[in-house]
Each structure stands twice: as C-alpha cells, then as structure tokens.
N, C-alpha and C positions, 0 to 999 in steps of 0.2 A: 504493500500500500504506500509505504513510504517514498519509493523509488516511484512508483505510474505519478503521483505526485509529484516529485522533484523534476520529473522528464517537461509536467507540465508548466510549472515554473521554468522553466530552461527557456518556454517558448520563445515568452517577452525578449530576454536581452540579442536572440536569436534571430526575430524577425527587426528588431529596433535597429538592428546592424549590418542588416544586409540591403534596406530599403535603399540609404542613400550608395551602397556597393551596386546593386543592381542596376539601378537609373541614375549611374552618373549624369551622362549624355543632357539626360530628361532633366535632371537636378539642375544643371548647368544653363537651359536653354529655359525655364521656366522660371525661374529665381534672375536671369541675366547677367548671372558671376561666369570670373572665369576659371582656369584652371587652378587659377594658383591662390584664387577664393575658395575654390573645392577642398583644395587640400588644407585651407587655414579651417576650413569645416571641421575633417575628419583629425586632423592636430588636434583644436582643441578637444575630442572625444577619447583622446587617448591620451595628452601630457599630465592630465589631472592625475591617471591611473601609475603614474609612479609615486606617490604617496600614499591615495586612496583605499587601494589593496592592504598596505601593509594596517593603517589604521583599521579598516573593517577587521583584519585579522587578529589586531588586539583588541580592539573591543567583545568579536565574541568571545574570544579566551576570558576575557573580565567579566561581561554581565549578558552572555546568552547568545549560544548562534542563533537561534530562534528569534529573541529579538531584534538582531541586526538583518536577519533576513528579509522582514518584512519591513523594514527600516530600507531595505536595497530596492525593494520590488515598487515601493513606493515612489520614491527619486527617478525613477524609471516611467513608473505609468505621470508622473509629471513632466518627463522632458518628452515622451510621447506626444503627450496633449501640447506641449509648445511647438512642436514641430509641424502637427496638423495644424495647427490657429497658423503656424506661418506659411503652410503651403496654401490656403485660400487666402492670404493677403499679399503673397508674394514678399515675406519679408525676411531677410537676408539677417539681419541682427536676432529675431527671438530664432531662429531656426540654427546657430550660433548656440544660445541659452539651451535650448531643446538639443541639442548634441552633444552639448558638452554634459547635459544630466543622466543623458541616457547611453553616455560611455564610461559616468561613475558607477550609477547604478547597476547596468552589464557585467564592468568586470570584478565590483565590489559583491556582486550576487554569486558568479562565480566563485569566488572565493571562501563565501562561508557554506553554500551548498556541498564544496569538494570536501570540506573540514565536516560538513554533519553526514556527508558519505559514509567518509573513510571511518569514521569513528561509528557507524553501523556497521558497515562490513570487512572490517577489520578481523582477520586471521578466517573469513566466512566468504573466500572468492574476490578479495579487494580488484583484482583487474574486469569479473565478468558484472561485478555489479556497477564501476564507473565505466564502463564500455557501452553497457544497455544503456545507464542514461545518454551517456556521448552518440550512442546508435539513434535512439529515436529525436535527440536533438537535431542533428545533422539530417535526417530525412525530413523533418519540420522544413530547416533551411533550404533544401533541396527544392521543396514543393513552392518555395518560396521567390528563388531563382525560374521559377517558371512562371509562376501565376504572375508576380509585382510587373512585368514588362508586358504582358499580354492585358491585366487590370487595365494600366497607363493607357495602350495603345486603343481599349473600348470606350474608356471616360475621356478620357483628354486631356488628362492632369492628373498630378501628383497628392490631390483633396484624398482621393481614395485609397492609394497606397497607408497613406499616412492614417486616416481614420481606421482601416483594419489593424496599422497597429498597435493603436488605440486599443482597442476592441480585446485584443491576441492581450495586452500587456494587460488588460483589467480580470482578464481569465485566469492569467499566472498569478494575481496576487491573492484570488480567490484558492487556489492550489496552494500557496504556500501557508495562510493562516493556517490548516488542519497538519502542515508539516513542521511549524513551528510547537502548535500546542503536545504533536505526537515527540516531536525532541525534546522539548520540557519533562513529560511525561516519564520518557524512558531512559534519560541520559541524566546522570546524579548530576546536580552543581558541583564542580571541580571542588569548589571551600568545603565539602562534603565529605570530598575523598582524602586517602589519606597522603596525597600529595597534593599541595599549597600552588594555584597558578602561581606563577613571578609576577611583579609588579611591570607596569607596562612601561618599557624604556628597555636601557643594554643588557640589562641580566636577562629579561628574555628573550633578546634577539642571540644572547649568547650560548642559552640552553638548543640553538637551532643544530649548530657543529657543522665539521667541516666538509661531511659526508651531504647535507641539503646542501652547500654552495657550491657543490660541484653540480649537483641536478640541478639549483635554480637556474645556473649559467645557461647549464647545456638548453634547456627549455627557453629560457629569455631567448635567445638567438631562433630558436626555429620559431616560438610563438611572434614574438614581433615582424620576421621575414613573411610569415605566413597572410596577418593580419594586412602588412602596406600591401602585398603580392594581390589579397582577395578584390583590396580598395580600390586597383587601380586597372584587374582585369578586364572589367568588361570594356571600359576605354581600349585596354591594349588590343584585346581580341577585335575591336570595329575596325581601330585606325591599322593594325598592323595588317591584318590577311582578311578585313573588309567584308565580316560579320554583320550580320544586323542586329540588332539590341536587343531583339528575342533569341536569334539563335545563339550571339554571345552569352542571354542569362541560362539557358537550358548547356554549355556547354558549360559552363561556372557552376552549376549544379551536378556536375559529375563526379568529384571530391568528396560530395557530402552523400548521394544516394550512394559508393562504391563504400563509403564511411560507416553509413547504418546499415549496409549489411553483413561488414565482412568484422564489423566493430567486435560483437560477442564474440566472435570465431577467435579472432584475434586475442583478446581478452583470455580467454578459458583455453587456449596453449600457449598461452606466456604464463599463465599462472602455474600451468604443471610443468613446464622444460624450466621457470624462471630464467638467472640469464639475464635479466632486465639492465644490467648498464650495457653488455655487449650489444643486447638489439638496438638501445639509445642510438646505441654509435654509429652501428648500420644504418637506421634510418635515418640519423641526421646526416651521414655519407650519401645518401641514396636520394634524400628531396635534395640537396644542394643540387646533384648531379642532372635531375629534371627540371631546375629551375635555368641551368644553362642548354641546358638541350631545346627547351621551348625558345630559349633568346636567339639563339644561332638560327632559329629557321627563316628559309628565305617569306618575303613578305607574298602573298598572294597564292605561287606555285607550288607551296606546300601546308595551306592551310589548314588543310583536314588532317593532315600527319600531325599536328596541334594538336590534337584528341589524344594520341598516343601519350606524348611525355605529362599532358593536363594528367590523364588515367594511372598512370602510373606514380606523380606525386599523390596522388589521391591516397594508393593502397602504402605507399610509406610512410606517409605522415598518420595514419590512423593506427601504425605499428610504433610510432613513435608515443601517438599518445598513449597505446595500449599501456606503455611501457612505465615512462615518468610518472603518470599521475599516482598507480597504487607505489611507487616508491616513497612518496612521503610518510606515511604510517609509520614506516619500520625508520626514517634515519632522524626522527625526532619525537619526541615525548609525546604524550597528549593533551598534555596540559597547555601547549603552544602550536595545536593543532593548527589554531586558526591564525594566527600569524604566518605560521609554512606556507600553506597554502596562498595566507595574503603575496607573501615574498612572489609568486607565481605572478 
C-alpha cells in the first residue's frame, strides 16, 4: 500500500518536469523568450536544489519524513498553479516563480520519499522495491512525452499542459497525506530509539562517511548530465536531424517506457549477484559512451540510427539507478537517512 502510494506521489514532480522539457519549442514561441531565457527558466529550477535537498534531509531526520513530505508536495502543487496563471497571461516572471517552486519541491520530495523507502524496505528487496516505484514513475513520464505535444498541438496553447499539471500535482498530495500518516504510524520517532539523531549541522553531515561520498559523486555526475541532456533534447532532436515536436516527444519517451519495464528486472538481479559499485561503474562507462555516440551522428542522414544510442542510454542508466539508490541504506546510519538521500 505504501509503495502504489509513493508511485502516486512521484506523479507531480514527474509530470511538473517534463512539461517545460517536452514543449521547449512551444515554451519559447508562446511566452516570446529566447533560448537563453529558457535556460535562465530551467537554472532557476535546479540552482535552489543545491541547498534545498540537503535541508529537507535534515529536517526529516529532526521532526518527520512524513511531515516534510507533504510540506514538498505542497511547494509543488503551488508552483504548479503559478505556472498555469502564467501560461494564460503569457507571463514570463510568475512562470520564473512557478519553476523555481516546483524544482524545490520535485527534488526536495525526492528526497525524503527515497529516505521513507529505504527505511521500509530495508534488508526486504531494497533494489526491487525502489525500482517499482522508479518503474511506474518513469512510465507516468513516458505517457507524458507523448500526450503534452499532441494536448499542445489540439488546444493551441500551453493553458492545458499546464492545468493537467495542476490536476496530476493535486492527486499526488492526496496520495501522500495517507503515506505520511502510515510512516508516523509504523516508523518509531528516532528520540524513541535507542540511538539519538545528531543535531543538525557537521556532526551529522559527519556520521554520512566516506563510503556515501564516493556514491554521492559518482551519482551527482550522471544525475545532473542526465537532467541538462533530458532539458535540452527535444530542441536537439528538431534542430539536429529535423524531428517534429511530437515525434521528438514520443522518441524522448523511450528512456522512460525501456525504464518501467526493465526497472524491477533490473532491481531483483542486482539485488541477488549484488556487485552494486562494479555495475555503478559500468553504467556510468556505458551512458557516457551513448551520450557521444548520439553527438557524432551526422545531422539529417542518420536520424533514425538516433533511436539506437537514445535506446541504449535508456537501458544503462536504469542499471545505474538500479544500483546507487539501494546503496544508501547500508553506507550510512538511519538516523541521517534523510540527509543521504538529501546529499542526492
């Protein structure tokens, strides 16, 4: 119960992120920014999240994942709602506001969902149980990459995109109240147990050790490559080998349906070979190597071979995740769960 819930909480920060990824093109030509206004967009949705994370992750370690969680989905279903008020006025500053809340919200939700994860399924399948949420996440997004370009192209505007995700984000905070009350429920208050959280500052960033800084690195690098890569695709797939903006979002949706189904498969044979820094390693060698491979292709004459190197980052990077996220469990305490996962 806990997990069909957490999948549906996922939706929000899922659909809130790919809106303006999907419909750059449409973002740019309906707003009447340009590129380098696009990108000052998706900046501000991601510079807040080098601070943001780690604070959600001490707070719920102090006083509640649960509270903070629905403290996330909130921030979220508000920059939502700013984002749709600015797509029917065309307005360039709250849409600004609206991005910048619902890239705090996103990855500070992230955050503490991974932390009331791990700490359910803990030494109980830690890879197949954050793999299913990642799985039905990712197919969420996928459906998403399809519909938001073809919505666009029936309405005639970005009103719509935006009010579904509205809609999707008021769903997920309905999902996550019963996931907070069931984590209160089941999960003792750490001052309970017979080990003492740390007070929030160095002592607990110090109990994280040197075994999380070598996974937060390795994951920084592939997750931030991942995120500009997803920002900027359907741009590159139009202008590069001369896509259209539906078949660019249906080919940007290949990553995430190859992701939900191969995710649990993935998950529940890493969990029994383990191995999990060796596969790291592999799969951060292997998307590197499909991110130049898509670069080098000639513009036009090999567009559809484009499918290929896209397909195959797809099934590395979901071996990737398969692998990092249940490592936090084991190379930190649980009393600063939620801070590790913040560091993410």
């Amino acid at each position: 119960l806990l997990l069909a819930l957490a999948i549906g909480g996922g939706f929000s920060p899922n659909v809130s992120t790919i809106v303006p990824a999907a419909l750059m093109k449409e973002l740019c030509k309906d707003f009447d920014i340009s590129v380098t206004q696009y990108t000052i967009l998706i900046s501000l949705s991601c510079l807040p999240n080098i601070v943001f994370p780690i604070i959600a992750g001490m707070l719920a370690d102090r006083i509640g994942k649960g509270f903070v969680l629905l403290i996330t989905q909130e921030i979220l279903l508000l920059g939502n709602i700013f984002c749709c008020v600015a797509s029917f006025y065309s307005s360039y500053p709250l849409l600004l506001i609206g991005s910048t809340l619902v890239g705090i919200g996103s990855q500070t939700f992230m955050v503490v969902i991974g932390a009331i994860e791990a700490q359910w399924f803990k030494n109980k399948e830690t890879s197949l149980g954050l793999a299913l949420d990642t799985s039905f996440t990712y197919l969420f997004t996928a459906v998403g990459y399809w519909v938001l370009p073809s919505l666009y192209q029936s309405t005639g505007g970005l009103q719509w995109p935006f009010l579904l995700s509205v809609l999707v984000s008021g769903f997920s905070v309905l999902c996550c109240i019963p996931v907070s009350l069931l984590n209160q429920l089941a999960v003792p208050d750490p001052k309970e147990g017979s080990q003492e959280s740390p007070a929030i500052g160095c002592a607990m960033i110090k109990k994280l050790g040197f075994a999380y800084l070598l996974i937060i690195v390795a994951h920084g690098f592939r997750a931030k490559g991942q995120s500009l890569f997803e920002f900027v695709s359907s741009g590159f797939l139009q202008d590069r080998f001369g896509f259209s903006g539906e078949t660019a979002g249906k080919i940007m949706s290949i990553p995430y349906v190859s992701t939900a189904i191969l995710m649990p498969i993935a998950g529940s044979v890493i969990y029994v070979i383990g191995k999990k820094p060796f596969v790291m390693f592999f799969a951060i060698a292997a998307v590197t190597a499909c991110h130049c491979w898509l670069s080098l292709l000639d513009n036009g004459k090999e567009r559809y071979i484009a499918i290929v190197p896209y397909s195959l980052y797809s099934i590395f990077l979901l071996v990737m995740v398969s692998a990092t996220w249940p490592c936090i469990p084991y190379a930190v305490d649980e009393n600063v769960l939620g801070i590790a996962y913040g560091g993410f």
